[in-house]
C-alpha positions, -999 to 999 in steps of 0.1 A, spaced: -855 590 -376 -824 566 -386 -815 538 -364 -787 553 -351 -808 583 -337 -835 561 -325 -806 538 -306 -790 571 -290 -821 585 -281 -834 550 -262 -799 554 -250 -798 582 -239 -837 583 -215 -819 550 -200 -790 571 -185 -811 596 -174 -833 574 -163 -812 556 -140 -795 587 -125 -829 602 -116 -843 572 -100 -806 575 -80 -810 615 -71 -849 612 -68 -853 574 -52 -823 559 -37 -803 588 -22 -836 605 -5 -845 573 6 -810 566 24 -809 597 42 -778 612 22 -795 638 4 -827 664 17 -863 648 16 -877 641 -14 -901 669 -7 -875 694 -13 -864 682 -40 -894 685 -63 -885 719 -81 -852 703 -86 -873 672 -101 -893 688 -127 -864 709 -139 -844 677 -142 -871 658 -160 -873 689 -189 -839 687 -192 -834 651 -191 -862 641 -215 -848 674 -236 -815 663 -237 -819 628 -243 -837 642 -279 -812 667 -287 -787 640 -287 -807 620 -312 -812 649 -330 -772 660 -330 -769 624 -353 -799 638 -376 -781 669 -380 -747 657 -387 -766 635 -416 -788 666 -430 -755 690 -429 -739 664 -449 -759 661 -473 -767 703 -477 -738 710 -474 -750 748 -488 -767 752 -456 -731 758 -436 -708 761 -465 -676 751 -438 -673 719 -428 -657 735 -392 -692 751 -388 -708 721 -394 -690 699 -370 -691 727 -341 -730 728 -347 -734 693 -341 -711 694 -312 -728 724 -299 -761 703 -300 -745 674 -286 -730 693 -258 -767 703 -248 -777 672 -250 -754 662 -227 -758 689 -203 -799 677 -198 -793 646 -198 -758 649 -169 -784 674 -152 -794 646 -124 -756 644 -114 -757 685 -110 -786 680 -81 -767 646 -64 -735 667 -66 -749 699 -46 -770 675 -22 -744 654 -9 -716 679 -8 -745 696 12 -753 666 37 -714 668 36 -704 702 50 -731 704 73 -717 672 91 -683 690 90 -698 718 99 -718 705 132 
């Protein structure tokens, strides 16, 4: 793994680290979000995707290196780049996954008090 992988993948599990202690810790605990009990199947999928994104995205920089330098593996450099952006994207997605879950549980808590 290069150095820049290794830094975006540290990176990377300390984003999603933050934002699950956040939607997992902190929100339940305040009462703006469900219980943390209900929130478990949400937890696990978030930790899959979390921990899966944070590697994709230090795999999107090993990927950009190895299509570089095969460049016979995706003849077009535009295939190339929207590979690595493709990956990257993913990445993303896992690791953004915690903001997802905060998003529907507050707009939640939020239309039910509207609601009442």
């Amino acid at each position: 793994m290069n150095p820049q992988s290794r830094k975006d993948l540290f990176v990377c599990l300390g984003i999603w680290l933050a934002l699950e202690v956040i939607c997992f810790g902190i929100l339940p605990a305040m009462g703006l979000t469900q219980p943390r009990s209900s929130l478990q199947s949400w937890f696990w999928i978030s930790l899959l995707l979390g921990i899966g994104g944070a590697v994709l995205i230090a795999l999107s920089s090993q990927l950009a290196e190895f299509l570089q330098a095969e460049p016979s593996i995706l003849p077009q450099p535009q295939l190339r780049s929207a590979a690595v952006r493709l990956v990257s994207w993913l990445g993303l997605f896992g690791i953004g996954f915690p903001l997802f879950v905060i998003s529907l549980q507050v707009f939640h808590q939020l239309f039910g008090l509207l609601k009442a």
